[in-house]
N, C-alpha and C positions, 0 to 999 in steps of 0.2 A: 495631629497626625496619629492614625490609629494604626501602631503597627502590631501583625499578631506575630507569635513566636510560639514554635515547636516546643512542647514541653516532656521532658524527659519522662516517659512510661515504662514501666518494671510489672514482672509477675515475682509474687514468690510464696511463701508458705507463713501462715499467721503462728507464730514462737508462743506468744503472752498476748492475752486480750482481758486481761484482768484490772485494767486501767479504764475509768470512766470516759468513753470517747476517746481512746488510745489504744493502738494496736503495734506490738514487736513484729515484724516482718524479715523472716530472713531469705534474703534473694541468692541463689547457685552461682558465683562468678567461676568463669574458668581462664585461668592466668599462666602465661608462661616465663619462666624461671630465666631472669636475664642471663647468668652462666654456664647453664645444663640446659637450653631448651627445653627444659620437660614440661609438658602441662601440667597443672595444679587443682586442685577444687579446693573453691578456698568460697565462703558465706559472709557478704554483706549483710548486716543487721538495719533495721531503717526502723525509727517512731515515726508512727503512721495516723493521720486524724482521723477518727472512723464517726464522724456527727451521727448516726443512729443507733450506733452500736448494734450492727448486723451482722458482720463477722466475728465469728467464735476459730479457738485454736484446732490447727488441721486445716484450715480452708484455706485454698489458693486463691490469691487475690491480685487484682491489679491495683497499682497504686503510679499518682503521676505529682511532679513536683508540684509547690504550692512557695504561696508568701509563708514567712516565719511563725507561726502560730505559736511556739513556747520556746526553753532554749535547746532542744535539741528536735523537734516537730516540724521537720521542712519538706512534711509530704504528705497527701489526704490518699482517702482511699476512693478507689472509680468503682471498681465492683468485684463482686466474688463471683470470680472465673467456675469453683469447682467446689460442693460442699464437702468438707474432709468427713471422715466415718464416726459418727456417735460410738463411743465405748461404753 
């Protein structure tokens, strides 16, 4: 039985790409405050598998779950949405 399944996809901004095939990825969450309603901005962090090493830090990227690749690496990258600015 080949069943397929939705896989969770994120954009967010490359943190750290200083790791061989590894990317820090932080995504914008916006959260509301269970006893003040207030909204929040609050930044999911994600280790991200990047196999070519194409994204550099500043660049927006999409990333979608994946199998376990290390012990914190439960996501690859799909592609760079936006290149950030050369400094």
């Amino acid at each position: 039985m080949n069943k397929t399944r939705k896989l969770e996809t994120l954009e967010g901004v490359v943190r750290s790409a200083k790791g061989a095939k590894s990317l820090t990825v932080s995504v914008p969450m916006i959260v509301k405050h269970p006893k003040y309603a207030k909204y929040l901005h609050r930044d999911r962090v994600f280790h991200v598998h990047d196999e070519s090493n194409e994204a550099r830090e500043g660049d927006r990227v999409a990333i979608c779950q994946c199998r376990p690749i290390s012990k914190t690496k439960h996501w690859r990258l799909v592609k760079v949405v936006k290149r950030g600015e050369s400094i």
